[in-house]
N, C-alpha and C positions, 0 to 999 in steps of 0.2 A: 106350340101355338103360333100361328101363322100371324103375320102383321099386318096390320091392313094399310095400306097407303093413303096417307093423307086426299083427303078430298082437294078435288083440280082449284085453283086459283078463280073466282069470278071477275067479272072487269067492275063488278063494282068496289071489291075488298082490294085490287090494285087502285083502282082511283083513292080510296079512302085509305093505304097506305100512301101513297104518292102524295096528299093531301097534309097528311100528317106530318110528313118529312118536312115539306113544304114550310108549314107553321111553326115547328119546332125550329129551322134553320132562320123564320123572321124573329122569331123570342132572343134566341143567341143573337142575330144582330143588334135588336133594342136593349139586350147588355150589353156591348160594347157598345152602344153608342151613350150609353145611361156614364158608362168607364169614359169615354173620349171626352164627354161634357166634365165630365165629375175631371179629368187632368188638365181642361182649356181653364177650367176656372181655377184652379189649385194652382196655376201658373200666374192666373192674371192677379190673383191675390199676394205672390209672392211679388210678382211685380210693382205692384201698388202699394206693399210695405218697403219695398228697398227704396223708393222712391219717399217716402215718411221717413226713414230711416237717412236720406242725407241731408245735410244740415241747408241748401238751398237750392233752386231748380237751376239746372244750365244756364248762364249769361246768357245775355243775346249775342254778345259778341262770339260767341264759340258757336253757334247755331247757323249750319252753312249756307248760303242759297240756295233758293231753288228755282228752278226753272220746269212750270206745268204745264203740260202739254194737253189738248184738249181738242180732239176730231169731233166736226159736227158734221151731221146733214139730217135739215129740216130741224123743226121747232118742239122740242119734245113737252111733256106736260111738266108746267112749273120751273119751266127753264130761266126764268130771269131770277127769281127769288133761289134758286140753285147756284146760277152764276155770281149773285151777290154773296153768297155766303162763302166764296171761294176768294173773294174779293176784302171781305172781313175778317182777316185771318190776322190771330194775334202773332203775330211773326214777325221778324226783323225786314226781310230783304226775300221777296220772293218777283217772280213773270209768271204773268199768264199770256200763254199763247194757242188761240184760237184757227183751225186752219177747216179750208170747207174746198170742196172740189168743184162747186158750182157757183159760179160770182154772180149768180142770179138765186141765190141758197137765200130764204126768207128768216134763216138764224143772222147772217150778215147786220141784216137794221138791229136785232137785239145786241149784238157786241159792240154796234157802232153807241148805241145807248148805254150800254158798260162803260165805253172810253168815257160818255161826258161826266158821268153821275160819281165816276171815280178815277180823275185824272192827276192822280197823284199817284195812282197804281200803273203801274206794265205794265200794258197790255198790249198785246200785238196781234192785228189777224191776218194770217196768209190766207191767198187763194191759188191751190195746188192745183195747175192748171193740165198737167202728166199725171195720164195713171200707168204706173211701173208696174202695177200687178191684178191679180182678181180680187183681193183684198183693197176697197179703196178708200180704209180705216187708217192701212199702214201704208198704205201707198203717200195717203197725205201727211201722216208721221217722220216719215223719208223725208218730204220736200218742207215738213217744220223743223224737220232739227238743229238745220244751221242757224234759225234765228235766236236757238238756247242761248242764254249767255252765261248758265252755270251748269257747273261738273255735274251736281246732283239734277237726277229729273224725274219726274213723277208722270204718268199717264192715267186720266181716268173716261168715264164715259159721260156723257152730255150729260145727262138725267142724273147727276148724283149731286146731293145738297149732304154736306158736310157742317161737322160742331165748328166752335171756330178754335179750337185747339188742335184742331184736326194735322196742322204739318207739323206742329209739336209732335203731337205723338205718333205721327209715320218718319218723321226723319230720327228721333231718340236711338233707334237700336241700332244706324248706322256709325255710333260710337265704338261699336264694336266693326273691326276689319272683318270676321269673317262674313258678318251679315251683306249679301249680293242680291236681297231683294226682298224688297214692304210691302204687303197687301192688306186689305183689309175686309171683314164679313160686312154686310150690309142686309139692311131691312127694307123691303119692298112696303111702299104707299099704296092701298089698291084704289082706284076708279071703281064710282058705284058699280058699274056692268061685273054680272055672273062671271064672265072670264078672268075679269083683272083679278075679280076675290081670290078666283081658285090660284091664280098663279101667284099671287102674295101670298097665301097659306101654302104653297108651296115651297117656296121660297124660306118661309119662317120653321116649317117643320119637318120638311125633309132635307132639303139639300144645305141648308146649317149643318145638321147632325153629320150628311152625307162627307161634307168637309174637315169638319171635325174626328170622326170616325178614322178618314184618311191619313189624318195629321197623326192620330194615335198610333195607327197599324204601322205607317212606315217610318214612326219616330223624326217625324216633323214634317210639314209641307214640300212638297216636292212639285208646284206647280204656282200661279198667280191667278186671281180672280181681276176681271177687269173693271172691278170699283176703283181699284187704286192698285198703282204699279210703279212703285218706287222704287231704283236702281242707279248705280253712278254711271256715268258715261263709259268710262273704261272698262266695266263689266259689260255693258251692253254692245263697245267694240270688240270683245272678247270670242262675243257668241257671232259676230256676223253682222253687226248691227240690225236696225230695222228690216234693211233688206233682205236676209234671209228668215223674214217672217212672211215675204210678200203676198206668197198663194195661201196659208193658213187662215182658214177659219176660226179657230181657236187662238187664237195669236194671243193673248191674256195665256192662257194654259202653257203653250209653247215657251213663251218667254221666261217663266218662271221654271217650266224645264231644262231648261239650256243652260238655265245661268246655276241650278241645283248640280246640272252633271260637269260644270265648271269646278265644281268642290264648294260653292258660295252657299251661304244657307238662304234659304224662306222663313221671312218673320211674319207672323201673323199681329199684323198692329192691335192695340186695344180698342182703337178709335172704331166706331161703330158708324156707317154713313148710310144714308136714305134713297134708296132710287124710286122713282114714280112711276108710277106703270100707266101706261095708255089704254084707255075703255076699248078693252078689248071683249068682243063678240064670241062668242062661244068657240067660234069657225077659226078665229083668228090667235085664239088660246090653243086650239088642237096643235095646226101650224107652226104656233111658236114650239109649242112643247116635243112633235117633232123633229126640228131643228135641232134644240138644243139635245135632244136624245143623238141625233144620230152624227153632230159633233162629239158628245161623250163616248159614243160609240168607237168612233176612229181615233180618239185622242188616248182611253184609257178601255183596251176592247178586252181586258181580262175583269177588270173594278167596274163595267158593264154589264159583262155578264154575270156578276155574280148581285148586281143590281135584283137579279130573280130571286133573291131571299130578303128581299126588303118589303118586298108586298102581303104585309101580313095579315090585312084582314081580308084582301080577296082569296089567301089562302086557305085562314080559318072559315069564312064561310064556304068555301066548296069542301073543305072538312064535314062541313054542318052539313051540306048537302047532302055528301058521300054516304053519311053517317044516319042518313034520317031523324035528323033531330034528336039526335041520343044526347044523353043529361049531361055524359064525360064530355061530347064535341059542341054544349053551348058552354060550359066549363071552360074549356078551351078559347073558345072565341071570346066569353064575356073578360081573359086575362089577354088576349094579345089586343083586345081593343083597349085594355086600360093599359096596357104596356105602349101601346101605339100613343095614347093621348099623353101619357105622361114624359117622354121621351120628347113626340112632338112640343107639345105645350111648355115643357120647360126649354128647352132650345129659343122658343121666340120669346119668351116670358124673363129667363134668368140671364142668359146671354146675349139676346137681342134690345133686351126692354122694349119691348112691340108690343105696346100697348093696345093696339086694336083689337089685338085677341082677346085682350080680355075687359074691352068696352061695354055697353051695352046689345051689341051683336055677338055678345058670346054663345049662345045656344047656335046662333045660325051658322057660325062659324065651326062648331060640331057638328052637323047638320052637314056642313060642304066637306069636310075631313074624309067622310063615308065614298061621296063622290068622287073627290079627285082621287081616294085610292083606288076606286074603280077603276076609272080611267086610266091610271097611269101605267098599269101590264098591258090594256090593248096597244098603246103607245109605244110601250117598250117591245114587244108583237112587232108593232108596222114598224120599226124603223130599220127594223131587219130585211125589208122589202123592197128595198130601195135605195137611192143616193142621191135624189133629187131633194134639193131641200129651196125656198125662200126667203131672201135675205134683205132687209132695206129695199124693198122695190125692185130686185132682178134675182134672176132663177137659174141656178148653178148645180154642177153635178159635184157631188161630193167625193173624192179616192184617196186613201190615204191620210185624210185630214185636209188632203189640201181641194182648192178649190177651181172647178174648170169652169168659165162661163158660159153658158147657153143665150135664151132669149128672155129679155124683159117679160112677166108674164102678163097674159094681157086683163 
């Protein structure tokens, strides 16, 4: 009896394989990411009992300075009540020091209103009048650091409103020698506008998990977010100091690599901080999200691409697609969208306490979840296309992470 050979392959039984692989590789990620949440907390709990467990909190006397470091340029949303709350720090002995590249920078009058309202605080603001590189974040980092006047130092970004425990619990784990560097997750504020929402839901539901995930897979962080970036001096001369961050885009990212391939470890603090997002227009949210893609692109280009099995419901529906609505492939979609919600929503809900999610806009906020997963493979598409990105007001080619300046865009 002769055999007959399998009938030729269709393009649409390849897409609806391809489709499936597709969903099946996001389902495995939202386990692991369900495992990375399920060991950030099974950490912060242990931590939270050793701390019950000693009979008083650190003295103040053993709690070492710090000296905080803080690039502005221009006025970002909620900047004064951000600044105060860095100013309100139950803490013994800290600086803040404010630096801006333009002595005509409209943040200047807000910190000159810091000095009077708390002059019993440091405070100091330089104006970096040299820019040393195309980064002119670190540029003016560079020209802040001589006015530190202690060993410990922290960097964070304008827009971040911190608890007022907050250098408690970033300086703690520097009790231990091998710890070379504190950072911390943060939770995005959104401005009413369609954009700000989307990129604070994103912010809460994917790129939490996205960090966490990380921390799981390579058995701890191996990089710095630039909420907060806390490091001694002599680990930060180690790596090169400031200056060999100059041209970096990612310069948060870098720093916290440098000083991991140093041998030092990355702590991820418990302290939880706030950034505020500016009403951003739809236009101005593609842009941003851009950027930061095709920074992650050059900073981390293997844990980028495999970014591609993160997008699970644009998956499962071209599964649905593929599939003509068969009962197995809404089966499918209706478990990676509750795998998708649960995953997301516990990440801003149990680890963030981001309450907005689950305000009274919570339906609309499921509602936009759909959206910005849409959006975010065309995104991760374009940024394949390119090396032009937008930064603070001027237009840069991006190679290797680092950054070449072009023209202010008009």
């Amino acid at each position: 009896m002769l055999l007959m050979p399998p009938p030729p392959l269709t393009a649409r039984a390849v897409l609806e394989a391809v489709a499936v692989i597709g969903t099946a590789g996001c389902l495995f990620f939202y386990f692991l990411s369900a495992l990375a949440l399920a060991s950030f907390l099974s950490d912060r709990r242990k931590k939270d009992k050793r701390k019950k467990d000693k009979p008083a909190p650190l003295p103040e006397s053993q709690l070492p300075p710090v000296s905080i470091l803080k690039p502005l340029k221009g006025v970002d949303p909620e900047i004064w009540e951000s600044f105060c709350t860095h100013c309100e720090q139950e803490y013994p002995q800290f600086q803040l020091i404010f630096g801006v590249s333009d002595p005509g920078d409209p943040a200047i009058e807000v910190v000159r209103k810091l000095q009077a309202k708390y002059p019993n605080c440091a405070i100091d603001l330089i104006v970096c009048d040299r820019v040393l590189g195309a980064n002119i974040k670190v540029s003016n980092l560079v020209q802040m650091l001589p006015a530190a006047r202690h060993e410990l130092l922290l960097v964070n970004d304008s827009d971040i409103r911190v608890p007022s425990d907050y250098l408690r619990k970033v300086v703690t784990p520097f009790a231990d020698a091998s710890v070379g560097l504190v950072t911390c997750l943060y939770r995005a504020v959104a401005s009413p506008t369609l954009g700000s929402r989307l990129e604070a839901l994103g912010i809460s539901t994917d790129f939490v998990p996205g960090v966490l995930s990380a921390r799981f897979l390579e058995k701890g962080l191996h990089f710095g977010l630039g909420s907060t970036l806390a490091f001694r001096r002599g680990d930060l001369e180690s790596i090169g100091g400031f200056e060999a961050l100059l041209d970096y885009l990612a310069d948060d990212y870098e720093l916290g690599r440098r000083i991991a391939a140093s041998g030092k470890r990355v702590e991820l603090s418990t302290a939880i901080v706030d950034t505020f997002l500016p009403a951003y227009t739809l236009r101005q949210f593609l842009r941003h999200q851009l950027r930061w893609s095709r920074t992650i692109r050059d900073a981390r280009r293997w844990g980028y691409t495999g970014l591609l099995f993160t997008f699970g419901l644009p998956w499962a529906l071209l599964t649905l697609l593929a599939a003509h609505g068969a009962r197995w492939a809404w089966l499918l979609f209706a478990l990676t969208f509750a795998a998708r919600l649960g995953v997301g929503f516990a990440a801003a809900r149990v680890v963030l306490h981001d309450r907005q999610i689950f305000r009274s806009e919570l339906l609309r906020n499921i509602f936009l979840l759909p959206l910005r997963d849409l959006i975010a493979p065309l995104v991760w598409v374009a940024s394949f296309g390119g090396n032009r990105i937008h930064w603070r007001g001027d237009s840069f080619v991006l190679k290797d992470g680092k950054l070449i300046r072009t023209i202010a865009p008009s």
